[in-house]
RONUSE-780029 format. One record per residue: residue number from 0; residue in three letters; x, y, z of N, C-alpha, C in turn. Coordinates in steps of 0.001 Angstrom, whole numbers, plus 500000, padded with zeros to 6 digits. Example, Ala and Ser with C-alpha at 12.3 -4.5 7.8 and 13.67 -1.06 7.14 Angstrom:
% RONUSE-780029
[0 "ALA" [513190 494310 507800] [512300 495500 507800] [513200 496700 507800]] [1 "SER" [512850 497750 507080] [513670 498940 507140] [512900 500030 507870]] 
% end
This chain:
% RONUSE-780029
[0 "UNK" [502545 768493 733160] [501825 768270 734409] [502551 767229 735250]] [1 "UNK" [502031 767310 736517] [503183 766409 737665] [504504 766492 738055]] [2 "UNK" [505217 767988 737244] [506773 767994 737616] [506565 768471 738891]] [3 "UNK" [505606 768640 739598] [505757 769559 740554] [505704 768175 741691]] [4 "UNK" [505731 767065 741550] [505564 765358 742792] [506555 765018 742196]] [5 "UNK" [507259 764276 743150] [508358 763205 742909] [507866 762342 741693]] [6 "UNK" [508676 761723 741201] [508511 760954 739971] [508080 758952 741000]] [7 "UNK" [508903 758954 741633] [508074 757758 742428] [506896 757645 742915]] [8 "UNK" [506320 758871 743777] [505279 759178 744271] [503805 759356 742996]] [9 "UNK" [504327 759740 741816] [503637 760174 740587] [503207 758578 740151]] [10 "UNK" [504255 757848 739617] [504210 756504 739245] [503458 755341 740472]] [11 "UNK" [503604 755464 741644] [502978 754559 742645] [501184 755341 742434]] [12 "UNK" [500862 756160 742276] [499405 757053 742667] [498995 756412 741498]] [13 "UNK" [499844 756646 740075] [498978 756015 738907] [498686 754551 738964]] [14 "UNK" [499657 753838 739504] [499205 752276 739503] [498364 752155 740767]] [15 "UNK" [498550 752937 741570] [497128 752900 742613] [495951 753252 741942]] [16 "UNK" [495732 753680 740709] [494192 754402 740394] [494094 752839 739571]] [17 "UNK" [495320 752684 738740] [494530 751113 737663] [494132 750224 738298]] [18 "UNK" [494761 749899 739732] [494161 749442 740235] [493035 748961 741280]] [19 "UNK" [493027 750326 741329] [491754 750766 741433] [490640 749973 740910]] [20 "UNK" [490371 750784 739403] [490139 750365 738587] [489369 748718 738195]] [21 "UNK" [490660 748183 738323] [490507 746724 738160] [489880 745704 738996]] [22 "UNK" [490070 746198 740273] [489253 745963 741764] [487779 746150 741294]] [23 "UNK" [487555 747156 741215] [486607 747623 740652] [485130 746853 739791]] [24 "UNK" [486212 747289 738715] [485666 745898 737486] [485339 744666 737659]] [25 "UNK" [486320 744202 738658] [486443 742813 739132] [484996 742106 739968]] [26 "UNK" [484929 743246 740669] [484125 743367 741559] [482426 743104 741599]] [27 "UNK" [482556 744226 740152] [480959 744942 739722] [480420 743505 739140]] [28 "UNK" [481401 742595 738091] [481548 741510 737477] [481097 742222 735635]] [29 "UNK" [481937 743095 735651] [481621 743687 734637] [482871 743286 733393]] [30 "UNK" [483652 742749 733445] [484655 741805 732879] [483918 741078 732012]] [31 "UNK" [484522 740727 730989] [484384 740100 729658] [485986 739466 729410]] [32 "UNK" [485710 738542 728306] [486618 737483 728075] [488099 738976 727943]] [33 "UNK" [489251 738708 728256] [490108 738316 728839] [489628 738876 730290]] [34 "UNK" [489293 737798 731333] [488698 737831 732670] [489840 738117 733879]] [35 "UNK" [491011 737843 733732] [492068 738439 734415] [492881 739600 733780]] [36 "UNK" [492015 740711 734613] [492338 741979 734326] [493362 742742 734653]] [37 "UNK" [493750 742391 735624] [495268 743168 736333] [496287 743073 735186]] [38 "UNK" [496652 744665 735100] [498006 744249 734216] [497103 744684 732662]] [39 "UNK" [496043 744637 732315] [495233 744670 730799] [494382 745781 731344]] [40 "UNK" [494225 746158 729925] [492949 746883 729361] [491416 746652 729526]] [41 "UNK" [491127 746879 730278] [490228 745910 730617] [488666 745691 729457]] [42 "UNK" [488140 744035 729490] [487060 744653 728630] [486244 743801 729289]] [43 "UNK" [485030 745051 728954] [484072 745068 729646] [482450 744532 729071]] [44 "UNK" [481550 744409 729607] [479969 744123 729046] [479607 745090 728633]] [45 "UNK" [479307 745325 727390] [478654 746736 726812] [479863 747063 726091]] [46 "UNK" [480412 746815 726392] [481968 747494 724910] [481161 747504 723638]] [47 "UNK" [480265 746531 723071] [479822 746367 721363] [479089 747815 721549]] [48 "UNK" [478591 748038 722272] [477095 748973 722227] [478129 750265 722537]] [49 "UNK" [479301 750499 723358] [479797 751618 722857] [480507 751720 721704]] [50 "UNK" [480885 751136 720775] [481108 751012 719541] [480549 751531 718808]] [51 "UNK" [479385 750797 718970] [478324 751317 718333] [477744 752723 718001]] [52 "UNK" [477775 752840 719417] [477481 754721 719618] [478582 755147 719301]] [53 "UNK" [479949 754671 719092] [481211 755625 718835] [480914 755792 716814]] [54 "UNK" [480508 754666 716673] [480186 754744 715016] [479262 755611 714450]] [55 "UNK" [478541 756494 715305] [477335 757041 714938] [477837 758233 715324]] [56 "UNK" [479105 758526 715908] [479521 760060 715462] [480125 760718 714697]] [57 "UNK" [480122 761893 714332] [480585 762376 712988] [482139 762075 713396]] [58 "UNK" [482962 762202 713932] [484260 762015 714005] [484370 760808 713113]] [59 "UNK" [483572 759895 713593] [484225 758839 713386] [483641 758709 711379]] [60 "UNK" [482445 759153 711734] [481939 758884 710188] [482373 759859 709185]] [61 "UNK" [483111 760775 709669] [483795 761554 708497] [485374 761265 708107]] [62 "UNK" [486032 760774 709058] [487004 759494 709127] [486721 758440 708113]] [63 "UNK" [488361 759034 707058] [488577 758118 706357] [489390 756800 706505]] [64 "UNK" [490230 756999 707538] [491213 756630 708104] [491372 756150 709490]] [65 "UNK" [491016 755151 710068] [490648 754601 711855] [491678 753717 712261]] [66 "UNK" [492523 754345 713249] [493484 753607 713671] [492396 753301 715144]] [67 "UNK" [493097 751778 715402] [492556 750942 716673] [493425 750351 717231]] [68 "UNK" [493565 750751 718366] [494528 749433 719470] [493774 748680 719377]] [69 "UNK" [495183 747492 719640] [495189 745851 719396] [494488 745533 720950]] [70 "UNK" [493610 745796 721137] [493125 745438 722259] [491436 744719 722078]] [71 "UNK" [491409 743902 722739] [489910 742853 722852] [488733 743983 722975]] [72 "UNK" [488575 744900 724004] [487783 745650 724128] [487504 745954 723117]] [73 "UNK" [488029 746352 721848] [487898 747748 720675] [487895 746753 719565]] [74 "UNK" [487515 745300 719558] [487653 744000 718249] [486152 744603 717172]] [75 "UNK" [485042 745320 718729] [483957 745780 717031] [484067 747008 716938]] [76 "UNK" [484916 747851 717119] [485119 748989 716771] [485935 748565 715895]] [77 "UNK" [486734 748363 715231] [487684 747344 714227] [486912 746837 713003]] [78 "UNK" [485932 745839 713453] [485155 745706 712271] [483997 746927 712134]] [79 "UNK" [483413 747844 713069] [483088 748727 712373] [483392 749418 711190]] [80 "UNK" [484813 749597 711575] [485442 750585 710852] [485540 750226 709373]] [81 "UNK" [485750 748433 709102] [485270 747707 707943] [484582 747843 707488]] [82 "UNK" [483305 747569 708058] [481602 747533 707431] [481412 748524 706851]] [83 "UNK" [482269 750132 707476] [481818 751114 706972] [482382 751443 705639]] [84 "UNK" [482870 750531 705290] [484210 750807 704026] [485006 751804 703869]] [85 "UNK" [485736 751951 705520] [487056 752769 705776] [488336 751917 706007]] [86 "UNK" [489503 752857 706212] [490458 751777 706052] [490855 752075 707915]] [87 "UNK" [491243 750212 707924] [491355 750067 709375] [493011 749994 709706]] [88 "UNK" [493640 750929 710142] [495178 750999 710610] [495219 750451 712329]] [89 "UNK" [496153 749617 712156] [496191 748913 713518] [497691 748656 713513]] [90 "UNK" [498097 748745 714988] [499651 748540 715299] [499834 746549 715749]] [91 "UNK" [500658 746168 715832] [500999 744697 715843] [500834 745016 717265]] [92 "UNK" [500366 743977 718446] [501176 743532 719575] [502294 743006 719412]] [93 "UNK" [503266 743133 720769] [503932 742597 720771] [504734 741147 720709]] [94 "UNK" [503257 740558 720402] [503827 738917 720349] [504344 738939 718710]] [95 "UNK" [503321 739632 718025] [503646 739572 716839] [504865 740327 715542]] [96 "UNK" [505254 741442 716743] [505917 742856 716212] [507163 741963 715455]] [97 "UNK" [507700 740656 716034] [509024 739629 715766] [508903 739523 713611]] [98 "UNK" [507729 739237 713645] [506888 738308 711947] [507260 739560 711087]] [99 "UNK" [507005 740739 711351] [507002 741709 710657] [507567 743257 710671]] [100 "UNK" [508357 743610 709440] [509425 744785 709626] [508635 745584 709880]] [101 "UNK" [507028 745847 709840] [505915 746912 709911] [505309 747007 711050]] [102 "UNK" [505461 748007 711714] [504679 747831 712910] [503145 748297 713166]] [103 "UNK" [502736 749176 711787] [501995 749524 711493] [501382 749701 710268]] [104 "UNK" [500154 748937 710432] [499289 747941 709227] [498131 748751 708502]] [105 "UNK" [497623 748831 707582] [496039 748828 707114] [495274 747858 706822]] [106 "UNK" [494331 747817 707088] [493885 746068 706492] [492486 746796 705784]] [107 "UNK" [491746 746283 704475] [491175 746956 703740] [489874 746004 703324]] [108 "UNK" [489980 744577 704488] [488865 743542 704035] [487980 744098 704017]] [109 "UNK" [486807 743060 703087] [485754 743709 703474] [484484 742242 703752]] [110 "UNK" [485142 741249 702876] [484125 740370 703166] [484335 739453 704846]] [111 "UNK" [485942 738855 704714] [486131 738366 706517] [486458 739434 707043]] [112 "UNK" [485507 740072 707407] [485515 741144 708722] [485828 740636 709500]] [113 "UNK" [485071 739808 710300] [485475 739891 711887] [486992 738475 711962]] [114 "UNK" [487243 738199 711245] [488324 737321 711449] [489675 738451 710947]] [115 "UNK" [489072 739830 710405] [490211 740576 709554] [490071 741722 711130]] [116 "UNK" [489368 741663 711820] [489316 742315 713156] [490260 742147 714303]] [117 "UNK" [490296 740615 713824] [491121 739593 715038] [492444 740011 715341]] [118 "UNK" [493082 740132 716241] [494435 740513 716253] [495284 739273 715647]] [119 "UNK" [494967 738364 715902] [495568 736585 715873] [495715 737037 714025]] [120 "UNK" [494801 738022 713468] [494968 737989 711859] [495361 739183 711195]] [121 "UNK" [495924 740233 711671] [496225 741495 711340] [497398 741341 710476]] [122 "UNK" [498354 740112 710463] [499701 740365 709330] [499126 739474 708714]] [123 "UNK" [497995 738588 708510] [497258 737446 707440] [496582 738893 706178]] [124 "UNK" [496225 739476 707065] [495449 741022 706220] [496176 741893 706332]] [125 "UNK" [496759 742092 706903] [497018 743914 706911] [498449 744189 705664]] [126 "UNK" [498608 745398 705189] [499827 745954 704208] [499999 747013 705107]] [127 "UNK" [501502 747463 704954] [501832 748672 705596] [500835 749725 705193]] [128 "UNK" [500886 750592 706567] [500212 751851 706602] [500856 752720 705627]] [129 "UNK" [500140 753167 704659] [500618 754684 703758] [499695 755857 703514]] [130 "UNK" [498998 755604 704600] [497683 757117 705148] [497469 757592 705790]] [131 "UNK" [497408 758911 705964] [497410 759731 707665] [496414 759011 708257]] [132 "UNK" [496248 759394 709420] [495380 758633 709795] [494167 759895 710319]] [133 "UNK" [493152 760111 710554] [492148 761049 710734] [491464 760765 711814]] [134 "UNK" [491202 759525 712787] [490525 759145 714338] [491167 758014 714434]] [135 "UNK" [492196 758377 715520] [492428 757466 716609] [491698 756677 718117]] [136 "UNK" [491596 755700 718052] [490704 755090 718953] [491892 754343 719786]] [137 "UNK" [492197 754795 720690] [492970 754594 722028] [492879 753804 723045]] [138 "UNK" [492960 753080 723758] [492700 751875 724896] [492699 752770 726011]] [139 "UNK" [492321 753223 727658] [492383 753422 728376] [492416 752648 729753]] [140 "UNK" [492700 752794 730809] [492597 752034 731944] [492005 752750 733293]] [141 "UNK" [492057 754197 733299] [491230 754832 733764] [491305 756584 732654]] [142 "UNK" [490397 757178 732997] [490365 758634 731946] [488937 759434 733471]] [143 "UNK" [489338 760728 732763] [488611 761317 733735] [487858 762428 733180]] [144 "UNK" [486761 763349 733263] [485993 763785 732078] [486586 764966 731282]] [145 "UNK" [487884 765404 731248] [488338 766060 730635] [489014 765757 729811]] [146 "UNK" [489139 764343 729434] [490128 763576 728734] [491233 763374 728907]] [147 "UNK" [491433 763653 730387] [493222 763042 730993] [493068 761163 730993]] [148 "UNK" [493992 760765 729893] [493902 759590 730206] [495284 758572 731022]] [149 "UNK" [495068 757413 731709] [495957 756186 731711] [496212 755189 731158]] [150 "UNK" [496721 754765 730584] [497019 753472 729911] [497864 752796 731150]] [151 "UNK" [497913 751160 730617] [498499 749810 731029] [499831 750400 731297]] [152 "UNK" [500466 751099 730377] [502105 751141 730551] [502643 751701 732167]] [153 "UNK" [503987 751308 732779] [504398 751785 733699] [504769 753176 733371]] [154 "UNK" [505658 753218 732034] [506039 754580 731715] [505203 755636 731833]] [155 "UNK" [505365 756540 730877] [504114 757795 730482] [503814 757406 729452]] [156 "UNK" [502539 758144 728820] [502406 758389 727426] [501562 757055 726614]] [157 "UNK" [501740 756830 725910] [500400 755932 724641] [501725 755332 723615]] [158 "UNK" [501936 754039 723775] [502560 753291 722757] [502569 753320 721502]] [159 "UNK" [501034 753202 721803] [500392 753965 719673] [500354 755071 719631]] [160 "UNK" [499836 755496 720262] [500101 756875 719534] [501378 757466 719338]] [161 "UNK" [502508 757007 719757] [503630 757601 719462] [504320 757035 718727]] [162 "UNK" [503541 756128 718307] [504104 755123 717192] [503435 755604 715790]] [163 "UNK" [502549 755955 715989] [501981 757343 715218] [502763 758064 714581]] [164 "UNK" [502902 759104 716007] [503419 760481 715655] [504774 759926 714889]] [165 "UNK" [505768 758776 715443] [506953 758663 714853] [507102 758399 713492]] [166 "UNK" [506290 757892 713411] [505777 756986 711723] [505183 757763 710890]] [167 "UNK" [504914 759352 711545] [504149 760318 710420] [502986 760352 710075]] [168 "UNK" [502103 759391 710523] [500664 759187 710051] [499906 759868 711235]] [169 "UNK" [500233 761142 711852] [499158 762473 712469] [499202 763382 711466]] [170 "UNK" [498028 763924 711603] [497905 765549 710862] [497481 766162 711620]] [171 "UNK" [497253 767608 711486] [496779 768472 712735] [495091 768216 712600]] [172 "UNK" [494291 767035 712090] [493008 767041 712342] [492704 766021 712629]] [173 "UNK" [493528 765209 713505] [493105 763842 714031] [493033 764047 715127]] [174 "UNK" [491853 763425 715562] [491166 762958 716804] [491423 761871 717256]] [175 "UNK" [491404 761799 719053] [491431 760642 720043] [490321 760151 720812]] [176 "UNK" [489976 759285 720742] [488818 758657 721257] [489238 757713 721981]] [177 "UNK" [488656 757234 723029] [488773 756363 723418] [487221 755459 724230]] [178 "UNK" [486925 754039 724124] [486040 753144 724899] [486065 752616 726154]] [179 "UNK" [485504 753169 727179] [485578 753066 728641] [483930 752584 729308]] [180 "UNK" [483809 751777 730329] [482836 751471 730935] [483128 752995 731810]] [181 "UNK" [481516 752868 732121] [481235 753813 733676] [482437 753610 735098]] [182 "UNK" [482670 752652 735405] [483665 752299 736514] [485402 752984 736113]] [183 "UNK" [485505 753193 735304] [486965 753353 734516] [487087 755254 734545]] [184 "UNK" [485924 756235 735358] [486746 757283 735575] [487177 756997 737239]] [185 "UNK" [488244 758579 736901] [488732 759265 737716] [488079 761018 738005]] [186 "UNK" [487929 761578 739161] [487126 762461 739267] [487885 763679 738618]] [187 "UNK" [489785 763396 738543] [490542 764595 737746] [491535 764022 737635]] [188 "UNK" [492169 763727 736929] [493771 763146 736883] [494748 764228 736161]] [189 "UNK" [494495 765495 736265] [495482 766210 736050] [496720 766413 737050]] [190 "UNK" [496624 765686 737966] [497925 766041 738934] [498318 764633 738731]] [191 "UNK" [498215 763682 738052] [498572 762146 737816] [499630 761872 736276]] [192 "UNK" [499612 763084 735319] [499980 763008 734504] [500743 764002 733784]] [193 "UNK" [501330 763764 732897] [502400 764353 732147] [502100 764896 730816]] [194 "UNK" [503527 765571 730223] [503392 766180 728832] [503136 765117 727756]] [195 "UNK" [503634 763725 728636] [503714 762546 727235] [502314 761495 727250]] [196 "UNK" [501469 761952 728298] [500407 761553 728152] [499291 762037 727137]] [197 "UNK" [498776 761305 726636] [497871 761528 725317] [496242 762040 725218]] [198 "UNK" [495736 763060 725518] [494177 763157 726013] [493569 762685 724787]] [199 "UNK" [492288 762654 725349] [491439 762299 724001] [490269 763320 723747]] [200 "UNK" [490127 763376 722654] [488852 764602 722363] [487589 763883 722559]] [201 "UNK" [487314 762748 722465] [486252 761521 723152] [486290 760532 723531]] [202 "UNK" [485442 760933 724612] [485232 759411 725382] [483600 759295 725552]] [203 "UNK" [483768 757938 725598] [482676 756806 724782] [482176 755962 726113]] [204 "UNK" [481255 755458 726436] [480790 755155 727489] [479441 754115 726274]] [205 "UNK" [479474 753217 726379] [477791 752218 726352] [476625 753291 726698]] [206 "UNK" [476693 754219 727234] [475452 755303 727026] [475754 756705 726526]] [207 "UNK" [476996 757480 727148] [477226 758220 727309] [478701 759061 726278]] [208 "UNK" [478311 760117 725768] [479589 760793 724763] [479936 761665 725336]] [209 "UNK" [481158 761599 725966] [481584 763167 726211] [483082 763754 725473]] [210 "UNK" [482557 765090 725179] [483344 765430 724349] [484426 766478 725058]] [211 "UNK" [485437 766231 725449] [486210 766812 726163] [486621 768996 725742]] [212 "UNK" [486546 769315 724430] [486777 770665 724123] [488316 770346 723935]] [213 "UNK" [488897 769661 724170] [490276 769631 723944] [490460 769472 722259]] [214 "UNK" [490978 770168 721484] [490944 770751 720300] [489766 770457 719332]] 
% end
């Protein structure tokens, strides 16, 4: 999708929608601690409570295996994935990627959850990943109801997840999810995006599940 627009024109429209977006957020005062959003993922009021509802679907509860971006928004989707006594696969940020030859972790606590949630503690807990992984939970910056999503990056495409696919831990029955406030669609972003962009089979809203049909 998008070979058919200039590649400048493609790249300026997408950072016009994040920021969009972020205006947006900014605006509504729907921001949560990290409060300067431009440039991030944004997180929002109500993130726990879509968690919550993301934990109470079968995807997620038949999921043995929950990979989570290192992102603030998705810290109790993280310890969900603990409490439930599944194993939590998480990729390093980049401050940390320097400490460790692994860029991709499991961490298997069960009693410090939420400090084994923390990104600041993911190489204190985590051992290399050696399990497919079965639901991926994805960061977004805007998504639109078919599951075309954007991420932070200038490039195309999902950092983790292709850090994923490279590393071998997809199978053909893993799912993408991702946690978004109400303000964070787009009405279609199929003319905004590419082959290396990543859809998700759900998106998660503080009220609302929609399940895209995409596989």
């Amino acid at each position: 999708m998008g070979h058919r627009i200039s590649l400048p024109r493609l790249l300026d429209r997408r950072e016009r929608l994040r920021r969009r977006v972020w205006h947006l957020m900014e605006e509504a005062g729907v921001l949560t601690f990290p409060l300067e959003v431009f440039g991030r993922v944004p997180n929002f009021i109500g993130a726990e409570k879509a968690a919550e509802l993301l934990a109470q679907q079968p995807e997620f509860e038949q999921a043995k295996v929950v990979f989570v971006s290192p992102d603030h928004v998705l810290r109790r989707v993280r310890e969900l994935v603990l409490l439930q006594g599944k194993v939590l696969a998480v990729s390093l940020p980049r401050k940390l990627v320097r400490y460790s030859k692994h860029g991709i972790l499991q961490i298997t606590e069960r009693r410090a959850v939420k400090a084994a949630a923390s990104i600041d503690n993911f190489l204190r807990y985590g051992q290399p990943l050696s399990l497919p992984v079965d639901l991926a939970v994805l960061s977004s910056v805007v998504v639109d109801r078919f599951g075309n999503r954007i991420t932070t990056r200038q490039e195309f495409g999902d950092r983790d997840w292709k850090a994923l696919i490279d590393s071998g831990f997809v199978h053909d029955g893993t799912k993408i999810a991702t946690l978004v406030h109400p303000l964070q669609f787009a009405d279609d972003l199929s003319k905004w995006i590419t082959d290396k962009d990543v859809k998700a089979h759900l998106i998660v809203t503080p009220e609302e599940v929609i399940r895209t049909g995409d596989g």
